[in-house]
C-alpha positions in Angstrom: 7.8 -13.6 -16.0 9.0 -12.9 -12.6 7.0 -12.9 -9.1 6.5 -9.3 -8.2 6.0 -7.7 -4.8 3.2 -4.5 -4.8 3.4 -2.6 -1.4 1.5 0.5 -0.8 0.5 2.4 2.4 -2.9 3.3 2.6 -5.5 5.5 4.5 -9.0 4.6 4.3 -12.4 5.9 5.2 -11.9 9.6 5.9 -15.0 12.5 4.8 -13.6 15.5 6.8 -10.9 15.7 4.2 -9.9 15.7 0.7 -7.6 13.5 -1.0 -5.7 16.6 -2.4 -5.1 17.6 1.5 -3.6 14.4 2.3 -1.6 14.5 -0.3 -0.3 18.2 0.1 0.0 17.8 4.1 2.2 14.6 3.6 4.2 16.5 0.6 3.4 12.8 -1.6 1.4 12.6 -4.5 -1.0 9.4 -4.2 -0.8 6.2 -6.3 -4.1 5.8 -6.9 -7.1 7.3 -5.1 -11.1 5.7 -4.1 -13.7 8.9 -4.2 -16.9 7.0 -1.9 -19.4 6.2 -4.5 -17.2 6.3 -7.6 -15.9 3.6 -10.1 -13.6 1.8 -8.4 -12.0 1.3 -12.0 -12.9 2.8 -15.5 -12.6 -0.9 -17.0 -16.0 -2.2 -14.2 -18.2 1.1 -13.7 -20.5 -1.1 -11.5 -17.9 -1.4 -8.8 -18.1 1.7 -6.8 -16.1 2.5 -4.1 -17.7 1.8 -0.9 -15.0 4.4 0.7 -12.6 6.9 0.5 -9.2 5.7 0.4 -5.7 7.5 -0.6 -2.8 5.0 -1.8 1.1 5.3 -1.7 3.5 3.6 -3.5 7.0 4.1 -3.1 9.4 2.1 -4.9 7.5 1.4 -8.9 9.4 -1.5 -9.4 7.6 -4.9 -8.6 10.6 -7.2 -8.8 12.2 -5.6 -5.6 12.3 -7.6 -2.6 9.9 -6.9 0.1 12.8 -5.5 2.3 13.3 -2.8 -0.1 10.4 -1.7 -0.7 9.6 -1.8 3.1 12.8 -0.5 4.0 11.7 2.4 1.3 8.4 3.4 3.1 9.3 3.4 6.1 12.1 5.8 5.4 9.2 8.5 4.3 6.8 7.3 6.8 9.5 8.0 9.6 10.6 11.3 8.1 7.4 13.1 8.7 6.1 10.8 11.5 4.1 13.5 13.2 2.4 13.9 10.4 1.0 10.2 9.6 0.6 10.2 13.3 -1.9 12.2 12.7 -3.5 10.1 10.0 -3.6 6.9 11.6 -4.5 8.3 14.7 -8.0 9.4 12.7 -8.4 6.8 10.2 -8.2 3.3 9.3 -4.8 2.8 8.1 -2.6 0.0 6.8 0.5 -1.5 4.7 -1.2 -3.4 1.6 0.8 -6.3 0.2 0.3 -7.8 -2.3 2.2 -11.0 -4.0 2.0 -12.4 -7.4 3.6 -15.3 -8.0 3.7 -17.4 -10.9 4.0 -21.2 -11.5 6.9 -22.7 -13.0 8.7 -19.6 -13.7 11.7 -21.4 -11.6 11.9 -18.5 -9.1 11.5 -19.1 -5.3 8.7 -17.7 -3.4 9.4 -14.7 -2.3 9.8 -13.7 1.4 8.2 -11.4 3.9 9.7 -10.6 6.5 8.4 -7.6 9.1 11.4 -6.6 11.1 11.3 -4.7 14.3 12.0 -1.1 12.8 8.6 -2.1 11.1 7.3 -3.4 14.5 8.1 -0.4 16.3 6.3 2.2 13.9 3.6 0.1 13.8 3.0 -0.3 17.6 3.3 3.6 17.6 1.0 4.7 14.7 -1.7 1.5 14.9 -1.1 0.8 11.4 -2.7 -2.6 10.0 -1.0 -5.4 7.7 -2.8 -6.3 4.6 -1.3 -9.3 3.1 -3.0 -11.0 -0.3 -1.5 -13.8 -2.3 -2.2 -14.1 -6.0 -1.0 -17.7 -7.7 -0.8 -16.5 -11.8 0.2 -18.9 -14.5 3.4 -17.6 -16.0 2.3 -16.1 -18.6 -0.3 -14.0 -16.7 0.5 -9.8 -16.4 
């Protein structure tokens, strides 16, 4: 198994709206969605969400390099920038990273690099960097 690369944009903490508006202002159907109070997920019914979040995923495939899948988002993000201007002008917004890598697979790490057409959208729409590393045996996922 291969390291893999998730990268979503996300928008958390809004009440004054609906998921379903995000999604149909921003013309992007979410990759997942938290409803505040609800399951986080169907498999641990105790986990409830502590907020309401709206997720978006762009490229589905995990073994794409960080650059394009970055490359990907920002691409939509900075097609309808007014719009997630908006957004993260109102809520707590951020890129959410996450890498999986797995021992022994005899893959290098991957790499993350933010370059400065990231920078500059960022310093304009105040959105946040989420970065998490997962170390998985190779069989794991």
């Amino acid at each position: 198994m291969k390291n893999e690369i998730h990268l979503e944009f996300c928008i958390w903490g809004f009440d004054d709206i609906s998921h379903e508006e995000i999604s149909k202002t921003l013309g992007i159907k979410p990759s997942k969605i938290y409803v505040k109070g609800e399951p986080v997920n169907p498999k641990f019914p105790l986990k409830k969400a502590s907020k309401n979040g709206w997720r978006m995923r762009i490229e589905e495939d995990a073994y794409a390099s960080f650059e394009n899948q970055m490359d990907k988002m920002l691409d939509v993000i900075e097609q309808k920038k007014a719009l997630f201007e908006i957004f993260c002008s109102k809520y707590y917004c951020e890129f959410s990273c996450a890498l999986f890598i797995r021992y022994n697979n005899g893959e290098s790490t991957p790499w993350i690099h933010l370059t400065s057409r990231y920078n500059e959208l960022v310093k304009k729409l105040n959105i946040e960097f989420d970065f998490d590393i997962y170390c998985l045996p190779k069989e794991s996922l």
